[in-house]
MIDOSE-1310 file (N, C-alpha, C; in nm, 2 decimals, decimal comma, always signed):
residues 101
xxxx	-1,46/-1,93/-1,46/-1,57/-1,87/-1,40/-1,51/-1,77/-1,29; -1,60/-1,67/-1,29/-1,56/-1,58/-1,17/-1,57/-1,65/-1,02; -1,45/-1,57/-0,94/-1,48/-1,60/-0,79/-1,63/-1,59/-0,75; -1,67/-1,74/-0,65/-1,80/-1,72/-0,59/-1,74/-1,68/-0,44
xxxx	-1,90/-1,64/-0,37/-1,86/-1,60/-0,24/-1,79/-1,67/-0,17; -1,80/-1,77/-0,19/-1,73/-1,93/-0,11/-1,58/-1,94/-0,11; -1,57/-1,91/-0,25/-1,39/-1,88/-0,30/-1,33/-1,79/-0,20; -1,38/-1,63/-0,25/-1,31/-1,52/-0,21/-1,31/-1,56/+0,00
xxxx	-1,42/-1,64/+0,06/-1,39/-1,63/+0,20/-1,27/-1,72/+0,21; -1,29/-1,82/+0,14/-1,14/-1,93/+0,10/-1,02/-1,86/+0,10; -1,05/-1,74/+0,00/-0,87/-1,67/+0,00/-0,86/-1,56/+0,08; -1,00/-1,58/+0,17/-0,97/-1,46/+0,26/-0,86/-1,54/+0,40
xxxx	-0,96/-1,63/+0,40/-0,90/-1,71/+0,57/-0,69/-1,81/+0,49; -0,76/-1,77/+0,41/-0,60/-1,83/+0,34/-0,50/-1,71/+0,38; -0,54/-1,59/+0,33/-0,47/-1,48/+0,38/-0,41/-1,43/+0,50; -0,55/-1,46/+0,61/-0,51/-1,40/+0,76/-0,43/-1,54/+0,79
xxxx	-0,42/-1,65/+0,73/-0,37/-1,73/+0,80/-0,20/-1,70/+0,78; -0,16/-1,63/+0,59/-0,04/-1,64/+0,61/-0,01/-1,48/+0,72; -0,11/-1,41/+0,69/-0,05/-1,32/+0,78/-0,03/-1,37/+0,92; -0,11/-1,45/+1,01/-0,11/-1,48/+1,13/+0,05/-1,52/+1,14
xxxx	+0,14/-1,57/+1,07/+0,20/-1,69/+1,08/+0,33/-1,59/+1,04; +0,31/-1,53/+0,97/+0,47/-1,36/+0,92/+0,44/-1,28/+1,04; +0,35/-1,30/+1,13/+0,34/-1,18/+1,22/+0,45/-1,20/+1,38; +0,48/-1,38/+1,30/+0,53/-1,43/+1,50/+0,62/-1,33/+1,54
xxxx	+0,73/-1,31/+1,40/+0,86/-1,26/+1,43/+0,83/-1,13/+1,47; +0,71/-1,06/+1,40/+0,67/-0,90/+1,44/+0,65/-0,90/+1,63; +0,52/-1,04/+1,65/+0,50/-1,02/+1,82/+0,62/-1,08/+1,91; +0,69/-1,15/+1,82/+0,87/-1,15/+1,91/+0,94/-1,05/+1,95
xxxx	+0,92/-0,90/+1,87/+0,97/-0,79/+1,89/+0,94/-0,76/+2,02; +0,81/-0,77/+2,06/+0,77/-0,70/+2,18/+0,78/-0,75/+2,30; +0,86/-0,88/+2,27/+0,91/-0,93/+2,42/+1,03/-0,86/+2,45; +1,10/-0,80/+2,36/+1,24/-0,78/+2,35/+1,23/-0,64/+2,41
xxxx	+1,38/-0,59/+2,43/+1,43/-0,46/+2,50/+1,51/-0,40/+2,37; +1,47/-0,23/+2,38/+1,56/-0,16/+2,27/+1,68/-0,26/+2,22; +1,73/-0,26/+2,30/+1,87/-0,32/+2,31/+1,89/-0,44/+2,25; +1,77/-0,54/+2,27/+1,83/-0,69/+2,19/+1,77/-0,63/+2,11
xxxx	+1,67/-0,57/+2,07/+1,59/-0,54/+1,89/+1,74/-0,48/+1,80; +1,77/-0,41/+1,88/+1,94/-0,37/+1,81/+2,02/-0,49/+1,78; +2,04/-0,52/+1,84/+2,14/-0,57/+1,83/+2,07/-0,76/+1,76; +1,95/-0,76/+1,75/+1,89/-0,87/+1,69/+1,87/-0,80/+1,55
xxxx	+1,82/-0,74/+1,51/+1,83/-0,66/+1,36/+1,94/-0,58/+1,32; +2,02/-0,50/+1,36/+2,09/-0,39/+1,34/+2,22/-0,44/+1,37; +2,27/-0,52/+1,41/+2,41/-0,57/+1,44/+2,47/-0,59/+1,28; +2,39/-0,64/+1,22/+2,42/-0,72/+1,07/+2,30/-0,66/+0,93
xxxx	+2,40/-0,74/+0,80/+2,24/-0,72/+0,75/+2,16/-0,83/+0,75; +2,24/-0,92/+0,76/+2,14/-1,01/+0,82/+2,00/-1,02/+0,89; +2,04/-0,91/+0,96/+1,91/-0,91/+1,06/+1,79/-0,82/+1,00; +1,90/-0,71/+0,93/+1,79/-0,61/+0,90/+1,70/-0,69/+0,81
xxxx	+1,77/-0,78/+0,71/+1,71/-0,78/+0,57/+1,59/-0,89/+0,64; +1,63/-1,01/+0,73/+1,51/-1,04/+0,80/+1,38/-0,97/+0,86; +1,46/-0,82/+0,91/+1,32/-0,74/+0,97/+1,25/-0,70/+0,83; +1,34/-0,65/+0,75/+1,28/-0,60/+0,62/+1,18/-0,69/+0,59
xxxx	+1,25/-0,79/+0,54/+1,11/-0,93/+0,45/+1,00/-0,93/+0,56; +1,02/-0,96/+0,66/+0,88/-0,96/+0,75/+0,81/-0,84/+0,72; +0,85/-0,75/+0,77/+0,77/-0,60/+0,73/+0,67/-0,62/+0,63; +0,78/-0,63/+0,51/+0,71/-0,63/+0,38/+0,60/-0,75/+0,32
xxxx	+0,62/-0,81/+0,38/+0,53/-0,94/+0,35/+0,41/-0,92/+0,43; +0,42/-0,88/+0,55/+0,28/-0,83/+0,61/+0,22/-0,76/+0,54; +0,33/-0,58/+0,50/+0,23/-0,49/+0,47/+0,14/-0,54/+0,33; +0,22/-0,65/+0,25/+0,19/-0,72/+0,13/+0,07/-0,76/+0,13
xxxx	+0,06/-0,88/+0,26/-0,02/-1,00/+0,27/-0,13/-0,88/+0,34; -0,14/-0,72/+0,39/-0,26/-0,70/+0,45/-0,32/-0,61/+0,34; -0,24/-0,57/+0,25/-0,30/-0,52/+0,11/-0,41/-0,61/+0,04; -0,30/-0,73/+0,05/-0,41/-0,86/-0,03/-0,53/-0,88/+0,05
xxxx	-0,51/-0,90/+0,17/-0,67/-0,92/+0,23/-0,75/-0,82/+0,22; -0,73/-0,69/+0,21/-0,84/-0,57/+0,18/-0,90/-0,59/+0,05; -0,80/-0,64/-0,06/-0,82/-0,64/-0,15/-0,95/-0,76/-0,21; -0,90/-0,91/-0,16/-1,02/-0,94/-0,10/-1,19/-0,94/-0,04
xxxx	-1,16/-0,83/+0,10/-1,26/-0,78/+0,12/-1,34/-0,70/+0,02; -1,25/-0,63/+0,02/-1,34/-0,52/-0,11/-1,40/-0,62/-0,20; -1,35/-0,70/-0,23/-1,44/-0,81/-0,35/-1,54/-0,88/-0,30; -1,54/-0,91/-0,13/-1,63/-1,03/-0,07/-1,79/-0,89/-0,07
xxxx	-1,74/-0,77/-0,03/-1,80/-0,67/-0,04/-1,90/-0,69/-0,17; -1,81/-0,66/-0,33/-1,86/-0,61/-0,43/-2,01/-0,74/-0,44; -1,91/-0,85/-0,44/-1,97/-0,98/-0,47/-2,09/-1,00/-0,36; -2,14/-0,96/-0,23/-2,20/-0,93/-0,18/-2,34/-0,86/-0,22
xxxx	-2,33/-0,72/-0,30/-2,40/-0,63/-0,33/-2,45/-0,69/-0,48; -2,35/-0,77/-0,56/-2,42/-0,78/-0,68/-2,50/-0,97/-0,65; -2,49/-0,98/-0,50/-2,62/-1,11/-0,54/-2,69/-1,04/-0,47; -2,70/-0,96/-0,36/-2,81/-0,88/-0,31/-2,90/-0,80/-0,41
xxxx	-2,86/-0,78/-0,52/-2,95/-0,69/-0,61/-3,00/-0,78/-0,71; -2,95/-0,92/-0,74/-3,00/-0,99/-0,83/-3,10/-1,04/-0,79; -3,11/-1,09/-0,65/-3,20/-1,16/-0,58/-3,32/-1,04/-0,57; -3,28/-0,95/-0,52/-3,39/-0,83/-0,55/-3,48/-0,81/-0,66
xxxx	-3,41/-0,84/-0,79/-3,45/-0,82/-0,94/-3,49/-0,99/-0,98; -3,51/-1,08/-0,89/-3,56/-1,19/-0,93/-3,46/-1,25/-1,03; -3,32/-1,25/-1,08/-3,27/-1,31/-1,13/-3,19/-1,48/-1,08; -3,20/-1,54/-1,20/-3,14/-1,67/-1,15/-2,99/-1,65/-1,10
xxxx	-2,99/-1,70/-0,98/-2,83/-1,68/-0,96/-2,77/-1,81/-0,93; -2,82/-1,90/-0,98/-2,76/-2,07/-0,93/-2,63/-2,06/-1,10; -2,63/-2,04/-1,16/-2,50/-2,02/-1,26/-2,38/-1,90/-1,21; -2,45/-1,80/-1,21/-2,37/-1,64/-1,15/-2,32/-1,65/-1,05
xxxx	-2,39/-1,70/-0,93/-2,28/-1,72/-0,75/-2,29/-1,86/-0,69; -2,31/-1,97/-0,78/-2,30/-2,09/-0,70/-2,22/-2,18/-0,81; -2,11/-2,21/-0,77/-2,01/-2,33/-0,87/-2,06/-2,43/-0,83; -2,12/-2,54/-0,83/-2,08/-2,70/-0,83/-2,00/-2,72/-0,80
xxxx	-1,95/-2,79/-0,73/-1,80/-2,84/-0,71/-1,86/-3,01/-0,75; -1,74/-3,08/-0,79/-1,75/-3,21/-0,88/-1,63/-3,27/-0,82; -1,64/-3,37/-0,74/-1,54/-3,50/-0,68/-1,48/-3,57/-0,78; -1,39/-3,54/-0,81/-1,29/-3,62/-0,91/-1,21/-3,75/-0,86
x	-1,28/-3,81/-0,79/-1,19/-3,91/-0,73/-1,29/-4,04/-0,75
């Protein structure tokens, strides 16, 4: 079954959370002085390849959340018009969830 609204806010707040959490090392930067950011990233590659992966996992993880949005969006407009057009939407935007325990 397609993502319900419920889902997509699920893998939204799943999202900002990994971003919240890739970002420490980013707001570490700003304590720092030219000088330790040098010599904390740029001394080695070590460091860089650390700044690197952070970088890229942000710009990653903030792609994915747009991408998201735009869906919480889409998914949005298509119950707002069903409900408009009097269609059933208890199959189309509402899963059941079922306790397996």
């Amino acid at each position: 079954m397609a993502d319900t609204l419920g889902s997509l806010v699920d893998k939204l707040i799943t999202a900002d959370m990994k971003m919240w959490n890739n970002q420490e090392l980013i707001y570490n930067i700003r304590r720092m002085s030219f000088d330790e950011y040098k010599e904390r990233f740029f001394q080695s590659e070590e460091g860089a390849k650390l700044l690197w992966d952070a970088l890229k996992k942000a710009c990653d993880l903030n792609v994915q959340r747009n991408y998201i949005i735009d869906e919480i969006d889409q998914k949005l407009v298509e119950l707002v018009s069903a409900l408009l057009n009097s269609e059933d939407i208890e199959g189309k935007f509402i899963q059941r969830k079922y306790k397996t325990y």
